[in-house]
BALOBA-1460 file (C-alpha; in Angstrom, 3 decimals):
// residues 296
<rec num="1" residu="x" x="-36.140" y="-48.422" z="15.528"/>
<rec num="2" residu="x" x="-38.850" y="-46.032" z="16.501"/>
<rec num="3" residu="x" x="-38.983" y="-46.668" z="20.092"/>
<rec num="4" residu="x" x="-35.265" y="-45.990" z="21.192"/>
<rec num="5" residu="x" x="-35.853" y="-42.474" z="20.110"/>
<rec num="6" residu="x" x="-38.690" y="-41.736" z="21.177"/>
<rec num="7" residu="x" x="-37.293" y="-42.018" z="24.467"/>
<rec num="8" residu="x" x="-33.777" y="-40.465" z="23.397"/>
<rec num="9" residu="x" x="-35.373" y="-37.258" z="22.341"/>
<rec num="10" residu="x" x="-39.514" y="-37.732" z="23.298"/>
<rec num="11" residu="x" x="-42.200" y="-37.771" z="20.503"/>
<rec num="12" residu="x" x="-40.372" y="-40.300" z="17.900"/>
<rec num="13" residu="x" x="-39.565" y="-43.537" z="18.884"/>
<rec num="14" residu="x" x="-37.134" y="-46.086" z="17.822"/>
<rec num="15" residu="x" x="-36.127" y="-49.304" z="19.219"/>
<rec num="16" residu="x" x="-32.962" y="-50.886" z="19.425"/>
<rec num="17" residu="x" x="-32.280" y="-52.181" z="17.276"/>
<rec num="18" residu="x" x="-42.286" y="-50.840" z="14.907"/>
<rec num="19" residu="x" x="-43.918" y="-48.863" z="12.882"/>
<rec num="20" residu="x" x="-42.497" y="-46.785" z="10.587"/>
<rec num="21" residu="x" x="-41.626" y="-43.349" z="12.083"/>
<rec num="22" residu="x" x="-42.504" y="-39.505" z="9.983"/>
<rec num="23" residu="x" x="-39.103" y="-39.903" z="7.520"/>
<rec num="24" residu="x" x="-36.490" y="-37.473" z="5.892"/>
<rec num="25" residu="x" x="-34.731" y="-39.011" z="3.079"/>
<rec num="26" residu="x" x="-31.855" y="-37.917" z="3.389"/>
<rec num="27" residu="x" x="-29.889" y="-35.817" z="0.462"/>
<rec num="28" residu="x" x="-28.765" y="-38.270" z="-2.386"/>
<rec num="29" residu="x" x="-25.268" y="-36.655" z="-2.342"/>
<rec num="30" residu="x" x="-24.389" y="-38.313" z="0.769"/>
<rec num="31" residu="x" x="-21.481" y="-37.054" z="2.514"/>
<rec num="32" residu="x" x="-18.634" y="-39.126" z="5.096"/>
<rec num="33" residu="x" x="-20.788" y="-38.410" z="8.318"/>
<rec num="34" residu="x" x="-17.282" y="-37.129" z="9.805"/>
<rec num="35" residu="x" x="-16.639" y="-34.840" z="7.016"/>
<rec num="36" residu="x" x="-20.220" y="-33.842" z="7.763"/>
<rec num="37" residu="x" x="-20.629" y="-33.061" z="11.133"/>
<rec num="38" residu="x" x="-16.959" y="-30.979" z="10.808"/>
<rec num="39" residu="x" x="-18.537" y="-28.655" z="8.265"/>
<rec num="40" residu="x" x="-21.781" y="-28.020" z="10.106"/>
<rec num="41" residu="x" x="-20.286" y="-27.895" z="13.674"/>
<rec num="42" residu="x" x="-22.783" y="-25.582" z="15.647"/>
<rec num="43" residu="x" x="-22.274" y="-21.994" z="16.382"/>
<rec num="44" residu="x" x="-23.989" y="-23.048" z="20.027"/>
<rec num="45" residu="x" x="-21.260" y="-24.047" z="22.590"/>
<rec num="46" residu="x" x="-21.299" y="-26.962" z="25.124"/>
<rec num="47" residu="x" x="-22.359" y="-24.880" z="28.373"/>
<rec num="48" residu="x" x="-25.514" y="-23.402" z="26.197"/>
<rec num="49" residu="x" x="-26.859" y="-26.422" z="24.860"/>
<rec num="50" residu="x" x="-25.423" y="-29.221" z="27.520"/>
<rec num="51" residu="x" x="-28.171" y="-28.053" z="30.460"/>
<rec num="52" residu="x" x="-31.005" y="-28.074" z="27.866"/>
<rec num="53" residu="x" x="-30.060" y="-31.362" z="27.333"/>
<rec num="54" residu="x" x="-29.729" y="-33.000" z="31.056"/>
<rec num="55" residu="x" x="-32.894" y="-31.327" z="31.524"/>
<rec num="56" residu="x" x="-34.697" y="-32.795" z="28.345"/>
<rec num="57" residu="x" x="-33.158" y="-36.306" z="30.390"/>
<rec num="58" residu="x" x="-33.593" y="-36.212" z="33.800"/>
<rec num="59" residu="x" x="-36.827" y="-34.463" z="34.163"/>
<rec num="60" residu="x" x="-38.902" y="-33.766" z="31.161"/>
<rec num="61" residu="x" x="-38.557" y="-36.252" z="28.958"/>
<rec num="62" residu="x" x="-39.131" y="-39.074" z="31.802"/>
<rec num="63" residu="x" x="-41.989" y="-36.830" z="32.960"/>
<rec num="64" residu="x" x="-43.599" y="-36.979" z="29.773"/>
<rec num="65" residu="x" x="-43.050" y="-40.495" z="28.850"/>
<rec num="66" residu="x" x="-44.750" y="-41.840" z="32.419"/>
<rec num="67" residu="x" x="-47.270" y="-39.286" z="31.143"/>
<rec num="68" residu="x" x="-47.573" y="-40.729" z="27.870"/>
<rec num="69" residu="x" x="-47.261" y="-37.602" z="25.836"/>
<rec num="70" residu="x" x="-43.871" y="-35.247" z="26.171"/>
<rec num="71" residu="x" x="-45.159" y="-31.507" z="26.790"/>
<rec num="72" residu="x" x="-45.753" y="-29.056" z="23.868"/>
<rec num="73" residu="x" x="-42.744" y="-26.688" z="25.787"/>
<rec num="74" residu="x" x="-40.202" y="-29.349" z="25.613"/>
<rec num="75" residu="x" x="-41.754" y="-30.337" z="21.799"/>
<rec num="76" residu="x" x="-40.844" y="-26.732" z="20.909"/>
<rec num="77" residu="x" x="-37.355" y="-26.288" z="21.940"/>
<rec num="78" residu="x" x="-36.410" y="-29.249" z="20.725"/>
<rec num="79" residu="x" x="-37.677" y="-28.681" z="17.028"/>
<rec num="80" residu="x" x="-35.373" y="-25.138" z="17.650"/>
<rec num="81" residu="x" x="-32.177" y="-26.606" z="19.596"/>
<rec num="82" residu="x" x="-32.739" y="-30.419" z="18.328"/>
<rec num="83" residu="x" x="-30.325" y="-30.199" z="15.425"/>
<rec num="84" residu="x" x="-27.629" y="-28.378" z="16.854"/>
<rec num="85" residu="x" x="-27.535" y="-30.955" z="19.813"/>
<rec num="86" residu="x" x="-26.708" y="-33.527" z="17.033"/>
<rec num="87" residu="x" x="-24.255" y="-31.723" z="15.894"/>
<rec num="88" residu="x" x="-22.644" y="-30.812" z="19.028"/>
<rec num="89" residu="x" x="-22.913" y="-34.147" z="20.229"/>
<rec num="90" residu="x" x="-21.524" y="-35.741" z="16.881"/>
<rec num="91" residu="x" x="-18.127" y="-33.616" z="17.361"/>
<rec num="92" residu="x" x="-17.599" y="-33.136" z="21.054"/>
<rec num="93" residu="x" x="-16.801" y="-35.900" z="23.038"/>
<rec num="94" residu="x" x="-16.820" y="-33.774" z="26.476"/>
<rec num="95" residu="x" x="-21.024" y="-33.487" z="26.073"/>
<rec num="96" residu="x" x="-21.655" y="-37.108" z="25.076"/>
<rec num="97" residu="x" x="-19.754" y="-38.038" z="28.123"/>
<rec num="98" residu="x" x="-21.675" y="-35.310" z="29.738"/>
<rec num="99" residu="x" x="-24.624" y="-36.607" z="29.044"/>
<rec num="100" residu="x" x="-24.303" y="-40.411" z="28.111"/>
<rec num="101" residu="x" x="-25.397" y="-41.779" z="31.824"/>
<rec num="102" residu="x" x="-28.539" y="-39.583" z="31.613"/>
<rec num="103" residu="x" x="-29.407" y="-41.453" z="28.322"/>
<rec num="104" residu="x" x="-28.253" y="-44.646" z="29.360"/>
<rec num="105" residu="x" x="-30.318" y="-44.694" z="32.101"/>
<rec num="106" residu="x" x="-33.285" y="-44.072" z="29.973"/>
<rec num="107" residu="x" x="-33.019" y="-46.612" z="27.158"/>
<rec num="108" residu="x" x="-32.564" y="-49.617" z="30.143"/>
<rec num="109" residu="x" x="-35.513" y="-48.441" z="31.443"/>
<rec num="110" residu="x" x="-37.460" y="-48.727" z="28.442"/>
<rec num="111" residu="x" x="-35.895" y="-51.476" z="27.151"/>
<rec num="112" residu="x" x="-36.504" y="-53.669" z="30.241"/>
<rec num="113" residu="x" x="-40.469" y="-52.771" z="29.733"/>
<rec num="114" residu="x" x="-42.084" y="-55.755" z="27.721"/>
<rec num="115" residu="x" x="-43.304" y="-55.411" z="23.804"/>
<rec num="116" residu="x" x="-46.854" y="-55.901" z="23.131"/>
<rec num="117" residu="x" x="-47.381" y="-59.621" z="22.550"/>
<rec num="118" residu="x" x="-48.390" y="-61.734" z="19.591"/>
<rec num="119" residu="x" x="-49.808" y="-65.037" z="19.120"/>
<rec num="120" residu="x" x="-46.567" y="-65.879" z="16.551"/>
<rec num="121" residu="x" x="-44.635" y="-68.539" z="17.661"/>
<rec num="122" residu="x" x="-40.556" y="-67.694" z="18.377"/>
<rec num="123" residu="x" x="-38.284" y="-69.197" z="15.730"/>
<rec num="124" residu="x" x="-37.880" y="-73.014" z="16.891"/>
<rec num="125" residu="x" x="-34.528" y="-74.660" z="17.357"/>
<rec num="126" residu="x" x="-35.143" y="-77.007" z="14.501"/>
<rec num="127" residu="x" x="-36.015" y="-73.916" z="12.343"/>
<rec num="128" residu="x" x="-32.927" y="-72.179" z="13.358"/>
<rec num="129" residu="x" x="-30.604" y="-75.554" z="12.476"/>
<rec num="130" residu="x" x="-32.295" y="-75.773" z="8.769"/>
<rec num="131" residu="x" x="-31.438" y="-71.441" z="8.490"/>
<rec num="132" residu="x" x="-27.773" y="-71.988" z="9.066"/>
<rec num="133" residu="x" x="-27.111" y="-73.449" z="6.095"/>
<rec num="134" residu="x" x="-28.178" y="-70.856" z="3.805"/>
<rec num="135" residu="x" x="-26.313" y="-68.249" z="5.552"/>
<rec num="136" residu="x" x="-23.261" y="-66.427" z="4.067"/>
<rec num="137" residu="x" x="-20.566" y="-64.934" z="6.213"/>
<rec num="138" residu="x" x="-21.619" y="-60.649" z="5.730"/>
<rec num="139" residu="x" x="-25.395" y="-61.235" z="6.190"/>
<rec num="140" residu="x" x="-27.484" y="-59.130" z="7.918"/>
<rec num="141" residu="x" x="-30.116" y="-60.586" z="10.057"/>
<rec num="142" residu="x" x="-32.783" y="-57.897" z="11.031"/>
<rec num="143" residu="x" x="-34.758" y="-59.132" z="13.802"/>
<rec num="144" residu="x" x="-37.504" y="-58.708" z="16.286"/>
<rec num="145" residu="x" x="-40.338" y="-60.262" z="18.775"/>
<rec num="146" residu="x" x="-43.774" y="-59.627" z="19.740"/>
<rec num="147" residu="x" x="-44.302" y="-56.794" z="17.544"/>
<rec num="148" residu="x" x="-41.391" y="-55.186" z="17.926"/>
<rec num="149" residu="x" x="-38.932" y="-55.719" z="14.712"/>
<rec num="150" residu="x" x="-35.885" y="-53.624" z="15.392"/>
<rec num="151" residu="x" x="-32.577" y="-55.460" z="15.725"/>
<rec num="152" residu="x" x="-29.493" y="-55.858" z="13.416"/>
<rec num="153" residu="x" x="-27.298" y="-58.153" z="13.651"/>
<rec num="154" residu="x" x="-24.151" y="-59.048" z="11.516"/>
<rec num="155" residu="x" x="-23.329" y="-62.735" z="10.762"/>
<rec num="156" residu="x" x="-19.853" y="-63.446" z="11.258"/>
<rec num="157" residu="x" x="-20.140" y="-67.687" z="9.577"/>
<rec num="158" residu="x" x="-20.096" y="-70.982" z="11.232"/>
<rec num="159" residu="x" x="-22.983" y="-69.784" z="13.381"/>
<rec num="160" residu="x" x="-21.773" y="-67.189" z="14.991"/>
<rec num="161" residu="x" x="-22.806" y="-63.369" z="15.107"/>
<rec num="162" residu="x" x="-21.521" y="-59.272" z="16.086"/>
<rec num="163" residu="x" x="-24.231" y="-57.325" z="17.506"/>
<rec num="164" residu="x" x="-24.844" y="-54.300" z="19.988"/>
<rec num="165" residu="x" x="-27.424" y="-55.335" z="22.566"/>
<rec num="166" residu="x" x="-28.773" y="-52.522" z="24.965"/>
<rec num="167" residu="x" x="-29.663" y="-54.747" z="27.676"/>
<rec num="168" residu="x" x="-30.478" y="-58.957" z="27.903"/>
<rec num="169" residu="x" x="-32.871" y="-60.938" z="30.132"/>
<rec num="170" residu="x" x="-30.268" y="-61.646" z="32.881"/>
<rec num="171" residu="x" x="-28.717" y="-58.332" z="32.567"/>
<rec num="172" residu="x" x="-31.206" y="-55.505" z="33.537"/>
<rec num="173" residu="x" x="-30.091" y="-53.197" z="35.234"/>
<rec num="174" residu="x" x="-27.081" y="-52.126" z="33.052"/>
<rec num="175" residu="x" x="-25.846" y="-52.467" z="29.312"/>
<rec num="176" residu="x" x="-24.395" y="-54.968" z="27.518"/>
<rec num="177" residu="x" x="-22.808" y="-53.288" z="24.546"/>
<rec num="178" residu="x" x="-21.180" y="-55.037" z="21.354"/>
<rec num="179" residu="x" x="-21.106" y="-58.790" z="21.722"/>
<rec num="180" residu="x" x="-19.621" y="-62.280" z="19.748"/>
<rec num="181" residu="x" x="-21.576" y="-64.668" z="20.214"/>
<rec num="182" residu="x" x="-23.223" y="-67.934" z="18.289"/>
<rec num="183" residu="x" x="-27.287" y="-67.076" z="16.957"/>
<rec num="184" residu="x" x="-28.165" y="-70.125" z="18.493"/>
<rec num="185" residu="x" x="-27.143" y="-68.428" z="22.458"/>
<rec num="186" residu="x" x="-28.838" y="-65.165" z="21.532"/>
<rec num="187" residu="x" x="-32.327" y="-67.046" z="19.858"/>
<rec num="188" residu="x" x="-32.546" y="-68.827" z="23.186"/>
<rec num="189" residu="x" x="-31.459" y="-66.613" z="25.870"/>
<rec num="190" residu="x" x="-34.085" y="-63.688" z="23.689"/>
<rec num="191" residu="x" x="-36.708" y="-65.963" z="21.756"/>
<rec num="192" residu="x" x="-37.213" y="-64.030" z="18.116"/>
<rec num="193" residu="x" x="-40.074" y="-64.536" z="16.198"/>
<rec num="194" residu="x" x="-39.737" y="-62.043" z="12.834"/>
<rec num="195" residu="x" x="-36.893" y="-61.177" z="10.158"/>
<rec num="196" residu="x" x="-35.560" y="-60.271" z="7.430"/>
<rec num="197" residu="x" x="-31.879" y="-61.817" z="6.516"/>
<rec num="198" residu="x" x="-30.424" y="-59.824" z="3.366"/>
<rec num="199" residu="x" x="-27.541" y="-60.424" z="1.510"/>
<rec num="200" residu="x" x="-25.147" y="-57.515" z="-0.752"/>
<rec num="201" residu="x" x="-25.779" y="-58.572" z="-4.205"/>
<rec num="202" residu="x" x="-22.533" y="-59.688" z="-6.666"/>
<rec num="203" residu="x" x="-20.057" y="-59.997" z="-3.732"/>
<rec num="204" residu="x" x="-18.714" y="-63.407" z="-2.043"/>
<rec num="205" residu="x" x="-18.194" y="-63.863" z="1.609"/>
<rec num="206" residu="x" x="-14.472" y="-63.366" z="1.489"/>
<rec num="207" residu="x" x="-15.063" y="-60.030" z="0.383"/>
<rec num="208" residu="x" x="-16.531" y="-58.687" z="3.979"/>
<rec num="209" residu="x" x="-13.445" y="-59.589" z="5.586"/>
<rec num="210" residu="x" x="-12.481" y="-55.941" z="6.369"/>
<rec num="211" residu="x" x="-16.356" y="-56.271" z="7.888"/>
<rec num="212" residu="x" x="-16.057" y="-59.105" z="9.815"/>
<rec num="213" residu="x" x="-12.576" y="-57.843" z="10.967"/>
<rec num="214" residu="x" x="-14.188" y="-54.120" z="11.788"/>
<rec num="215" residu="x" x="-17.062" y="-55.500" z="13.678"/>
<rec num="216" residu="x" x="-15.484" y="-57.989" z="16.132"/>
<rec num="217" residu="x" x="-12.902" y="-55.285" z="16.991"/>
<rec num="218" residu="x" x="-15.792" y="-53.312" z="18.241"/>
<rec num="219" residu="x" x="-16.823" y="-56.522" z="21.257"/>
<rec num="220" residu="x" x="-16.900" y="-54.677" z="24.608"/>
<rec num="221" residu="x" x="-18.399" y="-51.422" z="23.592"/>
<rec num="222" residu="x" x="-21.134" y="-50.022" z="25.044"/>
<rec num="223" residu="x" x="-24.359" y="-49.572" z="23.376"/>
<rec num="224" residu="x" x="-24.750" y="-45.983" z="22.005"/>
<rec num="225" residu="x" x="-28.029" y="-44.784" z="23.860"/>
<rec num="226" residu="x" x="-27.668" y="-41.283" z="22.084"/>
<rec num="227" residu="x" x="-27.953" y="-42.993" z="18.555"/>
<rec num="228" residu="x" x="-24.834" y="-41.061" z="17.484"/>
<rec num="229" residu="x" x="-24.154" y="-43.316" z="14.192"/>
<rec num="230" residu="x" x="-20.926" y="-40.090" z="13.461"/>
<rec num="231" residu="x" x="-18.917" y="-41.782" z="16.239"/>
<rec num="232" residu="x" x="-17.291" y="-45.292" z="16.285"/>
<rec num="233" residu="x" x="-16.832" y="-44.939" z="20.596"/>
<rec num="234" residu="x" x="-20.429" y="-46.970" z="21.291"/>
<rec num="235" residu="x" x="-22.473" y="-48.466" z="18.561"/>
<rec num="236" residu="x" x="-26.377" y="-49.024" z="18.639"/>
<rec num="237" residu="x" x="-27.145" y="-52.180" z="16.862"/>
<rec num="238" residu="x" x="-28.284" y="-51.201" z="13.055"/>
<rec num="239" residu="x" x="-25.402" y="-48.456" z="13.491"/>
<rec num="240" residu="x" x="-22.490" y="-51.331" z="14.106"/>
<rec num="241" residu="x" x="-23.755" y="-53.501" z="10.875"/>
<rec num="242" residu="x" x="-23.817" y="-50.189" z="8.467"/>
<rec num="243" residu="x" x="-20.055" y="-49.110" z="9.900"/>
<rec num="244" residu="x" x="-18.811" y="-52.521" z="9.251"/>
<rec num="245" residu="x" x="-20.341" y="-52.693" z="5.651"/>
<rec num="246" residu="x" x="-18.616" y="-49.499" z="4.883"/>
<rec num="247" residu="x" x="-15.226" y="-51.127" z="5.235"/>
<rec num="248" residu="x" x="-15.953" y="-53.398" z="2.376"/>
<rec num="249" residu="x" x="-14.581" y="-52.754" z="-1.252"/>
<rec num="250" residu="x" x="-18.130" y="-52.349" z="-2.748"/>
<rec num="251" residu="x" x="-20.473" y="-51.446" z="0.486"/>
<rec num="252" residu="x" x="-24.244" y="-51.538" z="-0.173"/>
<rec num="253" residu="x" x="-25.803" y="-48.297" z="-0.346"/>
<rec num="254" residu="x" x="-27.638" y="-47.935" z="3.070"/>
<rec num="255" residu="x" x="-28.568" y="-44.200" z="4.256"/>
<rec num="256" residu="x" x="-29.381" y="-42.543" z="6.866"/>
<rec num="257" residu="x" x="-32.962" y="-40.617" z="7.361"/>
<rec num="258" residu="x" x="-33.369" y="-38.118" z="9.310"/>
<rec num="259" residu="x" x="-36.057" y="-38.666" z="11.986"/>
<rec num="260" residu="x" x="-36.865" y="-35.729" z="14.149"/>
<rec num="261" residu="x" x="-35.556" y="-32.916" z="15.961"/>
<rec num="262" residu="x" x="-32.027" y="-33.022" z="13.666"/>
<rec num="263" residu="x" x="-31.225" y="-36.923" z="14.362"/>
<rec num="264" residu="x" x="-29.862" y="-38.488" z="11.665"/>
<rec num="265" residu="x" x="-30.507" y="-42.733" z="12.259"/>
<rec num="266" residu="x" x="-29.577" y="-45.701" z="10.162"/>
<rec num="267" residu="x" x="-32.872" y="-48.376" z="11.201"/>
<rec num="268" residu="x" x="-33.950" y="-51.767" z="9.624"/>
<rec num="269" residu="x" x="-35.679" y="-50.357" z="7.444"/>
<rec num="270" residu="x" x="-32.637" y="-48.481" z="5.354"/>
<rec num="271" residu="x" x="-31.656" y="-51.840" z="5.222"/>
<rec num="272" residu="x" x="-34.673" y="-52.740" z="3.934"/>
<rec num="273" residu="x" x="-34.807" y="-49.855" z="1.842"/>
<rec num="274" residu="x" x="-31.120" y="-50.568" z="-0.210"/>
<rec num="275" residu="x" x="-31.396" y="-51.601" z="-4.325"/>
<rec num="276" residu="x" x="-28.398" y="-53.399" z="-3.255"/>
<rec num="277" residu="x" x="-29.334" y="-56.427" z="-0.460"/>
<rec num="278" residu="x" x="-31.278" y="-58.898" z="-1.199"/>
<rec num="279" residu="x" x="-33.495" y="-60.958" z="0.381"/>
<rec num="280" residu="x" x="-32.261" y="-64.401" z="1.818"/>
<rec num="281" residu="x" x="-35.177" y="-65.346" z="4.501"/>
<rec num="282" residu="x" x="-38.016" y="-63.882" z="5.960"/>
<rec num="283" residu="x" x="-40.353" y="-65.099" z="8.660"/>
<rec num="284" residu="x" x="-43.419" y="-63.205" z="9.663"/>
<rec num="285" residu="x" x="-42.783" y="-60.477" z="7.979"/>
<rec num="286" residu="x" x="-42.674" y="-58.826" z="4.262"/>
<rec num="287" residu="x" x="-40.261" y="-56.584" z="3.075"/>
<rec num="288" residu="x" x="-41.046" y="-53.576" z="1.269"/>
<rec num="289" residu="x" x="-40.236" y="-52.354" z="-2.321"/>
<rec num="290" residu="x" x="-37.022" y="-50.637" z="-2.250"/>
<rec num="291" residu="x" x="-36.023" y="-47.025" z="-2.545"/>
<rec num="292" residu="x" x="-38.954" y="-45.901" z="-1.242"/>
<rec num="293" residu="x" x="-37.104" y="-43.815" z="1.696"/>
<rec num="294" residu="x" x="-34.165" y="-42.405" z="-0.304"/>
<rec num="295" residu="x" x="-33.041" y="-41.845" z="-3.897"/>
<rec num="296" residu="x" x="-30.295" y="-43.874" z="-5.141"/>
């Protein structure tokens, strides 16, 4: 996920949904994000911190990304004001709406520029028909292309999939948002070549009903270019696949990390990183030992 942030708030990067950015774990007592972002609401209002922000946006940030390095001023007030812009922006929806078209604008932008390539071959349509079969409604397929492994994607059974999409190859000059849709349409229309397809250990597909259920009510979102994983009004793509595995019964322990500059972000690798998902697939890639990023 490295390069969506990076462009959300300069020197990190994430990517919607590869390298490993500086991590956080975050605290083992992990509280309800809502609960929270109530208790640590800042002390900063909206007309203070909202200009710092549009600025950050519209000038300095794309400045310093044409530039390839953000400027040491803009470095420094965001390690001082970072923080409590996530926490203003987790509890008032007046500055993400504020601000949501300045970072909209930025993540198509970026996501319309092509990855670095590889000489890996995209999964095949004969590959793909042989996967089906071993997938289980509730699986999480973490995916990526040329380099780039950064996408999550919930799988709904019978083929088809919930995921949030920034933008597609016939769509770039706006979002697409929070999509149904069957793997085989998304594998051809955006040609994958690496993943990672894990599965909650102990637990049968009927139990991610409520996830299944949670995630398809989300279709026609838009794609959360803020990376605000507090709020259930957009979702970025690892963010929709951890809030519908927290409806289940028994949800796998995925967490957070913070990044940089206050952001908290839930990436493939938390995923990865869980004692409780286990690996179905992979292709052109190896998973890591778990609970390296957090304490369980």
């Amino acid at each position: 996920m490295k390069k969506i942030f990076a462009l959300a708030f300069t020197a990190l990067s994430l990517t919607a949904c590869s390298a490993t950015p500086s991590l956080l774990p975050v605290a083992s007592g992990f509280q309800p994000p809502a609960l929270r972002a109530a208790a640590a609401a800042p002390r900063q209002n909206l007309n203070e911190l909202l200009p710092l922000l549009k600025q950050i946006f519209k000038n300095e940030l794309a400045d310093g990304l044409q530039a390839g390095q953000p400027s040491p001023d803009i470095n420094q007030i965001l390690e001082q004001k970072g923080p409590e812009a996530f926490k203003l922006l987790a509890v008032d929806a007046s500055a993400r709406k504020a601000l949501y078209p300045y970072a909209d604008q930025m993540v198509i932008n970026e996501f319309n520029k092509p990855s670095p390539s590889d000489n890996v071959p995209p999964l095949s349509a004969q590959e793909l028909q042989a996967l089906l079969p071993r997938l289980q409604s509730g699986d999480v397929i973490l995916c990526g292309n040329d380099q780039s492994f950064v996408h999550g994607i919930l799988y709904l059974g019978r083929g088809e999939i919930v995921h949030s999409l920034a933008t597609q190859p016939d769509m770039h000059d706006r979002f697409r948002g929070v999509v149904k849709e069957s793997l085989a349409t998304y594998i051809a229309r955006s040609p994958r070549d690496t993943f990672v397809i894990l599965r909650a250990k102990g637990q049968s597909a009927a139990n991610f009903t409520p996830a299944l259920n949670f995630a398809i009510k989300q279709v026609g979102k838009q794609y959360d270019s803020l990376f605000l994983y507090q709020t259930d009004e957009r979702f970025y793509c690892t963010e929709l696949v951890w809030s519908a595995l927290r409806q289940i019964a028994r949800p796998p322990r995925v967490m957070p990390h913070l990044v940089k500059y206050g952001w908290e972000m839930v990436t493939v690798e938390d995923f990865m990183d869980s004692p409780d998902l286990e690996t179905v697939w992979t292709r052109n890639y190896t998973r890591p030992p778990v609970g390296r990023m957090h304490r369980y």
